[in-house]
Structures are given as C-alpha cells and as structure tokens.
FIKOLZA-1660 file (N, C-alpha, C; in steps of 0.1 Angstrom, whole numbers, plus 5000, padded with zeros to 4 digits):
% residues 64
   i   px   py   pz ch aa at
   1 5201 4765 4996  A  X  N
   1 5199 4777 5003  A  X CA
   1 5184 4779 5006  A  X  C
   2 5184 4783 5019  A  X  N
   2 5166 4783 5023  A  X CA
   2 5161 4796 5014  A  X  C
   3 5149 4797 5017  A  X  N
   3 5138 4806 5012  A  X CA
   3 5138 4814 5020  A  X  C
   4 5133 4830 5011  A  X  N
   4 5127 4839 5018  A  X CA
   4 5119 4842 5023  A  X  C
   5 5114 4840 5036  A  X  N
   5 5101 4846 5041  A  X CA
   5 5094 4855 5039  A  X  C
   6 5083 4857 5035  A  X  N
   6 5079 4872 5030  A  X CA
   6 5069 4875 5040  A  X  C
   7 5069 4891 5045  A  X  N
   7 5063 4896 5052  A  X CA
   7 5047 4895 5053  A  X  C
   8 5044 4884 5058  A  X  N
   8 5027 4887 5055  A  X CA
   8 5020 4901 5061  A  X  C
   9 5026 4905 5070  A  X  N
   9 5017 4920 5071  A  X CA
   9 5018 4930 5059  A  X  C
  10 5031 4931 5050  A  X  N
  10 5033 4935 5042  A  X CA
  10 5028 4933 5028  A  X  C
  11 5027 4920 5029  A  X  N
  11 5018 4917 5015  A  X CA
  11 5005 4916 5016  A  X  C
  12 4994 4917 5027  A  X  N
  12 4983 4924 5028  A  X CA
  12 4978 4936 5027  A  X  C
  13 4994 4944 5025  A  X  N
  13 4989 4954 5027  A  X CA
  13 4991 4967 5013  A  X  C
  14 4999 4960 5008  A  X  N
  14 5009 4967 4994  A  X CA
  14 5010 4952 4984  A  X  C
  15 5006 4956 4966  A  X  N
  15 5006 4952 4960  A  X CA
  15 5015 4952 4951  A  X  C
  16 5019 4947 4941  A  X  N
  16 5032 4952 4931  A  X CA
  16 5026 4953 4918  A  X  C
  17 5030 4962 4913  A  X  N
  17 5022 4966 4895  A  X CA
  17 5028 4960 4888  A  X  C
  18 5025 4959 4876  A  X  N
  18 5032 4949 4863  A  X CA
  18 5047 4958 4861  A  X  C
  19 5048 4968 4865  A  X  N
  19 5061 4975 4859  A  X CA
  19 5067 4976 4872  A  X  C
  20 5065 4973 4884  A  X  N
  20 5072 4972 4898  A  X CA
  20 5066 4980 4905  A  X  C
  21 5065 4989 4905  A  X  N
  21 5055 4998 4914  A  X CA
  21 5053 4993 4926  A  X  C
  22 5049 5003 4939  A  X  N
  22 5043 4996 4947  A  X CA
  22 5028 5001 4954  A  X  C
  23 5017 4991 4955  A  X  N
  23 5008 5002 4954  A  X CA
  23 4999 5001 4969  A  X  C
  24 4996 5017 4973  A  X  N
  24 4987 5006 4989  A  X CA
  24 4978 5014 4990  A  X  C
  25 4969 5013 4999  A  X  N
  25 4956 5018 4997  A  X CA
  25 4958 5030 5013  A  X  C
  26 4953 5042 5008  A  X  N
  26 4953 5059 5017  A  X CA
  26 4945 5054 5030  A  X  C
  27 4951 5060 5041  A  X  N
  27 4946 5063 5053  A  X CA
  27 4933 5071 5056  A  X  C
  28 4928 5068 5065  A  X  N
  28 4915 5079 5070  A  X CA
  28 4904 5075 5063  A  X  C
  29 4901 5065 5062  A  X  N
  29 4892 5060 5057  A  X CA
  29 4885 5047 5060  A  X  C
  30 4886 5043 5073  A  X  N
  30 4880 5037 5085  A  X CA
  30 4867 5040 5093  A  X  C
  31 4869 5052 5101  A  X  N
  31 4862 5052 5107  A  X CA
  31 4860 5067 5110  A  X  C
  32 4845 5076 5115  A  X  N
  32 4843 5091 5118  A  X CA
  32 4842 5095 5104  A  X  C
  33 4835 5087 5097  A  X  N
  33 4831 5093 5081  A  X CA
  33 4818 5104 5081  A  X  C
  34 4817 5102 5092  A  X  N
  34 4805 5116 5087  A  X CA
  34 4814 5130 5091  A  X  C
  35 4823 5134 5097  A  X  N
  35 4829 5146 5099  A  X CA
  35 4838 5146 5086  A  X  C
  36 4842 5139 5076  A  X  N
  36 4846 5139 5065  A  X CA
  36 4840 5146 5054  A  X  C
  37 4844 5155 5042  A  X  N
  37 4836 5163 5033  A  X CA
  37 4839 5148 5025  A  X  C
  38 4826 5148 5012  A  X  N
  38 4824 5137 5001  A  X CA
  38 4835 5141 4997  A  X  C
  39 4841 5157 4994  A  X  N
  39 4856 5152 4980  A  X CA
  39 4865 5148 4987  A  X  C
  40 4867 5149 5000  A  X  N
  40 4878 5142 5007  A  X CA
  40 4878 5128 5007  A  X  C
  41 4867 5116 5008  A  X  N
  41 4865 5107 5006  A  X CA
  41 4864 5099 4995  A  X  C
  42 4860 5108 4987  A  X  N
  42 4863 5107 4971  A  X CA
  42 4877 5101 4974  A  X  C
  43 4886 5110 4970  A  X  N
  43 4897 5114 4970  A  X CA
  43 4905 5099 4977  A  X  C
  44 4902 5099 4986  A  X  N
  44 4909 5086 4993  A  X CA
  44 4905 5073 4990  A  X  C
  45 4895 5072 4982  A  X  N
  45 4894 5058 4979  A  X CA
  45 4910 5055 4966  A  X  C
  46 4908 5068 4961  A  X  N
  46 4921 5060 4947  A  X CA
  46 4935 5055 4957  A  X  C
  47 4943 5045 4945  A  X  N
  47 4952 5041 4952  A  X CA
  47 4960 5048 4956  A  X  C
  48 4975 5048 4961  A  X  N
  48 4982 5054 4965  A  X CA
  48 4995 5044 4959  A  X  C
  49 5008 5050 4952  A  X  N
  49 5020 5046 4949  A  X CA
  49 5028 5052 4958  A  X  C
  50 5036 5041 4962  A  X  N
  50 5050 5047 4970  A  X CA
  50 5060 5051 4964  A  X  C
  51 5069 5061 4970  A  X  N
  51 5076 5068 4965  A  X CA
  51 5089 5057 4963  A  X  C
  52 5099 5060 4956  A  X  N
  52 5113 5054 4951  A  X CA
  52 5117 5045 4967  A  X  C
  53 5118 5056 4975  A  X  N
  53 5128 5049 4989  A  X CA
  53 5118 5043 4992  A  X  C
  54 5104 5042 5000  A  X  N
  54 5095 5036 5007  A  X CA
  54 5093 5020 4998  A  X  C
  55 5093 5019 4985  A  X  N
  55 5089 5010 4975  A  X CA
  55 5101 5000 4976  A  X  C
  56 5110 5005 4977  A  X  N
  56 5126 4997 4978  A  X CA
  56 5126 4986 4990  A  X  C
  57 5121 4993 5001  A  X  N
  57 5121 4985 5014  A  X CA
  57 5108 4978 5018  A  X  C
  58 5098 4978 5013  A  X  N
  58 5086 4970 5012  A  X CA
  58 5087 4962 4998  A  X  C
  59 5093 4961 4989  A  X  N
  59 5100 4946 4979  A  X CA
  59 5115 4939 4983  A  X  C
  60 5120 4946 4991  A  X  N
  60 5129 4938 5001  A  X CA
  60 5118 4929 5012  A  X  C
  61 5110 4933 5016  A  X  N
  61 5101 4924 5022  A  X CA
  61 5092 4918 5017  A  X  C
  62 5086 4916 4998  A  X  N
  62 5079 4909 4999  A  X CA
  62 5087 4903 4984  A  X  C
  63 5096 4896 4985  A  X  N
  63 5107 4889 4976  A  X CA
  63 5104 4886 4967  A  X  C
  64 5085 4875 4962  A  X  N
  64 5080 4867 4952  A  X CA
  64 5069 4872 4948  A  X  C
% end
C-alpha cells in the first residue's frame, strides 16, 4: 500500500502537541504594527489551539 502524502502547507503551518492537540500561530501579526495597541500584540504572539472539528481535518492532512 502506498504512503500518505502529507500536506506541506499544512505542516508549516500547525504543529501537534504530545497529547494531540493542534497548535498554530494567531493572525494579524505581519504587517501595519504601529496602528496596533502593545496588549493587542502581546496577546497574539501566544499560540493558538484548534478547536475539536478544525484539529480533525488538519491531522487527516498531516498523517505522521
């Protein structure tokens, strides 16, 4: 039986925790950072966990 291809845009982009989790890093934090307040920015550096449904279908795409 062949192998799974696993999504490389997907695995650059979301990580998996030791207990399965899935973890990816918050939006808006690119570019136009000076119209940004500091606790906003604060605030979006921490990670971000996906919820139950979203987590399901991004480890259907990254198999290993």
């Amino acid at each position: 039986m062949p192998k799974i291809k696993t999504r490389k845009g997907v695995s650059k982009r979301f990580a998996k925790t030791k207990t399965g989790k899935v973890k990816a890093k918050r939006a808006n934090l690119r570019h136009i950072l000076t119209s940004k307040p500091q606790k906003r920015k604060r605030q979006l550096r921490k990670d971000l966990f996906l919820n139950k449904t979203d987590a399901k279908k991004v480890r259907e795409m990254m198999p290993y």
